[in-house]
C-alpha positions as CSV (number, residue, x, y, z in Angstrom):
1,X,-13.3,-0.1,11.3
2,X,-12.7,3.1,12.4
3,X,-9.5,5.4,11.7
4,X,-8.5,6.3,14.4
5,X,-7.8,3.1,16.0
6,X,-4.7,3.0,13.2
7,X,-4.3,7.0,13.5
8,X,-3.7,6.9,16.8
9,X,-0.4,6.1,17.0
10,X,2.1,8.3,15.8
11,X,4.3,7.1,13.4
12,X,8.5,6.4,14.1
13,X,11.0,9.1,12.9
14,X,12.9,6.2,10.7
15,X,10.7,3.4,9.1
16,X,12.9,0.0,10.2
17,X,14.1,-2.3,7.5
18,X,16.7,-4.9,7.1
19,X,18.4,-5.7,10.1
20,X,16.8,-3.0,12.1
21,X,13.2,-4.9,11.5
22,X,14.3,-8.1,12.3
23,X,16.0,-7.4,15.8
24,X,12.9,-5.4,17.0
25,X,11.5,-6.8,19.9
26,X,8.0,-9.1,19.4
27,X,5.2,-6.0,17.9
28,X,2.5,-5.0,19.7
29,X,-0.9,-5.3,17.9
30,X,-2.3,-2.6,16.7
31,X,-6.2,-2.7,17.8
32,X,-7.4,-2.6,14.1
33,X,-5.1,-5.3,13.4
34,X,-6.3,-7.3,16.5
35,X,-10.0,-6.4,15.2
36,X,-8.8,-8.1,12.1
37,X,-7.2,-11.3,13.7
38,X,-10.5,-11.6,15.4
39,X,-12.6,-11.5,12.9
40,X,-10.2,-14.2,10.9
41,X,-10.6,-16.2,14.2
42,X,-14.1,-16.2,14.0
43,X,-13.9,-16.8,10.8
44,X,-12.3,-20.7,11.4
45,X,-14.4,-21.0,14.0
46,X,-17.4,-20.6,12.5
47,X,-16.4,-22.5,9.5
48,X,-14.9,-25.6,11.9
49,X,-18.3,-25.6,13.5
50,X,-20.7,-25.6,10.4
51,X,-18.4,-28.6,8.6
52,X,-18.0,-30.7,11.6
53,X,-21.5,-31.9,11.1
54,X,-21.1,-32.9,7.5
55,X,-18.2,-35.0,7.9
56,X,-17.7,-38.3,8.7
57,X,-14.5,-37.5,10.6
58,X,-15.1,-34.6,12.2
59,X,-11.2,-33.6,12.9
60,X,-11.4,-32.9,8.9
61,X,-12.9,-29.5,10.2
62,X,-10.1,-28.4,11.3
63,X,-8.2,-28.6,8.1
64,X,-11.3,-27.1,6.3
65,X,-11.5,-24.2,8.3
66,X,-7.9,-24.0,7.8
67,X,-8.2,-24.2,4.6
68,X,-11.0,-21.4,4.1
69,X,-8.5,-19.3,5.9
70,X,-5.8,-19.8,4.0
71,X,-8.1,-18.9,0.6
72,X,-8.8,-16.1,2.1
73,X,-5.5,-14.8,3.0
74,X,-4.8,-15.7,-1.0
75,X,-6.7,-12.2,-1.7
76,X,-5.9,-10.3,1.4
77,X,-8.7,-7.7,-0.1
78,X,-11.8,-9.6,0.3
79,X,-11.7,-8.6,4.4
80,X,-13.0,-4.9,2.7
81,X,-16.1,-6.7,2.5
82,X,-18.7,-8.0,4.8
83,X,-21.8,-9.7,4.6
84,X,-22.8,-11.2,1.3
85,X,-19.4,-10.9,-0.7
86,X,-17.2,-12.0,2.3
87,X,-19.6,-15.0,3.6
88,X,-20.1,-16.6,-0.5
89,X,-16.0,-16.3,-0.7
90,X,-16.0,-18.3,2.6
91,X,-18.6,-20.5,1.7
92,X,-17.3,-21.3,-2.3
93,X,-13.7,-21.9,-0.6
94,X,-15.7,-24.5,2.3
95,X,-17.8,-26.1,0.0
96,X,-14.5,-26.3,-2.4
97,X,-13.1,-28.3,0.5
98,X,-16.3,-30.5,1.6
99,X,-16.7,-31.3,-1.8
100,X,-13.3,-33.1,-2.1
101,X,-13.9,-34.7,0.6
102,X,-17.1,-36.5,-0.6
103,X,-16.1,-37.1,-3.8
104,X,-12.7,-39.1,-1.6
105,X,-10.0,-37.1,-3.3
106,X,-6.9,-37.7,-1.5
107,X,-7.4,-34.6,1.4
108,X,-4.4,-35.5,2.9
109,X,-2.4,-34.0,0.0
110,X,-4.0,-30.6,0.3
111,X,-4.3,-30.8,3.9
112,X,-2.8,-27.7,5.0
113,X,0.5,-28.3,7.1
114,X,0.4,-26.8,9.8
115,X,-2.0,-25.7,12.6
116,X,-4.6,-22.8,13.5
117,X,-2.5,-21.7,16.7
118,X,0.4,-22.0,14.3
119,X,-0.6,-19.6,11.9
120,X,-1.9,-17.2,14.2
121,X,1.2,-17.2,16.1
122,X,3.1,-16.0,12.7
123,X,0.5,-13.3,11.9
124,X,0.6,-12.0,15.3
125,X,4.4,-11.6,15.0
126,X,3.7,-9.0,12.1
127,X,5.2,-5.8,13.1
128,X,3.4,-2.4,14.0
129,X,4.1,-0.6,10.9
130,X,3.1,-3.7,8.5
131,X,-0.3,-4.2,10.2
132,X,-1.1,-0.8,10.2
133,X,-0.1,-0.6,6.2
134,X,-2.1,-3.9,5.8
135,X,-5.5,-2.9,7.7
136,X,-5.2,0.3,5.7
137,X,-4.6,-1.2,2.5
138,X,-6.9,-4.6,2.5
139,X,-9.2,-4.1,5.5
140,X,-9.9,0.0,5.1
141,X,-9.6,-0.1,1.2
142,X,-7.2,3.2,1.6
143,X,-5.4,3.9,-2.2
144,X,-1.4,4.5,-1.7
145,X,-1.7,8.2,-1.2
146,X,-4.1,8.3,1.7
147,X,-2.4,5.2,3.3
148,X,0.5,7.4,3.3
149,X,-0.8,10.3,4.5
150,X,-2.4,8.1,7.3
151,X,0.8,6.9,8.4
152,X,3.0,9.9,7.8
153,X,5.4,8.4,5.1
154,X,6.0,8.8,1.5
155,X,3.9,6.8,-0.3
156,X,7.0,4.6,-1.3
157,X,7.3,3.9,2.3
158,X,4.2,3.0,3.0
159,X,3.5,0.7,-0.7
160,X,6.9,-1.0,1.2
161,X,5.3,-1.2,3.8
162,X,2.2,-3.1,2.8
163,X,4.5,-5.4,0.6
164,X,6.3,-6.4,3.4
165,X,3.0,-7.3,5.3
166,X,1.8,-9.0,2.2
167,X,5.2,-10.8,2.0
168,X,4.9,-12.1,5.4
169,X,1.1,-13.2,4.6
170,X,2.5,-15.0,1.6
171,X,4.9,-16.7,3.6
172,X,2.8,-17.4,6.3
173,X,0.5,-19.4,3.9
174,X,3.2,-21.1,2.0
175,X,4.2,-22.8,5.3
176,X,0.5,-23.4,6.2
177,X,-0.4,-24.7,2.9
178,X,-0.4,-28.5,1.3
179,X,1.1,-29.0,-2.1
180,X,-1.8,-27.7,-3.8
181,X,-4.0,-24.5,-3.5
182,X,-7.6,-24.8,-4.3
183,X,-7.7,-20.5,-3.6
184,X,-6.2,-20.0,-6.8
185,X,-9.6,-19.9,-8.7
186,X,-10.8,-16.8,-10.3
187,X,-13.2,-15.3,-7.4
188,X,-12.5,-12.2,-5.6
């Protein structure tokens, strides 16, 4: 992605937190954010249409895809990476999935708990600042210093920044998740 999509915009005179953050009106995306989203929406999508075939019950996608997702928002820095290392994490967290499926482990337990639309809804409601400190951090691959310098903070601003994005994405999956999380294995 390029820069200046997230340079762009100049950054507010006070960071909000607290109480400021949470009565801010619903955040505007920030294009490299939206870039992101899209690519996470193609993402499902691609995944629900390559498993729909290979099920019996083809509804069972949906929490596939889901569930592909939601391993992927697990390690937030994997979306640094296209081709080869992005598509085998999506295909070893799919395949994860199918595989339970076949060998008629209970899905339903790990079925995640909510919908697509759901979880989009809650990671479109991530504000400005966060998304920018996110797509820096885990999309651009920026260290603390330059994310800082990108969005004209101290770097302890902007490492709050991405925690609070990473927070919300932690949160986001915890609500989306079943009671267990097959994204906890060792791969990137």
């Amino acid at each position: 992605m390029d820069e200046s999509h997230v340079q762009g915009e100049s950054p507010p005179a006070v960071l909000p937190t607290g109480a400021d953050s949470a009565a801010a009106p619903e955040p505007a995306l920030v294009p490299a954010y939206q870039e992101w989203l899209t690519r996470l929406t193609m993402t499902y999508d691609a995944v629900l249409h390559c498993c729909q075939p290979r099920l019996d019950e083809p509804e069972q996608a949906h929490s596939v895809a889901l569930a592909v997702v939601l391993g992927l928002l697990a390690r937030p820095k994997v979306f640094q990476y296209f081709g080869l290392p992005y598509s085998g994490r999506i295909a070893h967290l799919a395949e994860e999935q199918l595989a339970e499926i076949r060998r008629g482990v209970e899905h339903e337990s790990r079925a995640p708990q909510t919908s697509w639309r759901e979880l989009l809804d809650r990671l479109q409601r991530m504000p400005a600042l966060e998304q920018r400190a996110f797509v820096l951090a885990c999309v651009e691959g920026y260290d603390g210093s330059r994310t800082a310098t990108t969005l004209g903070c101290t770097e302890a601003e902007a490492q709050a920044l991405l925690e609070r994005a990473l927070s919300r994405l932690e949160e986001a999956r915890g609500l989306a998740s079943g009671p267990q999380d097959a994204s906890q294995d060792g791969d990137p």
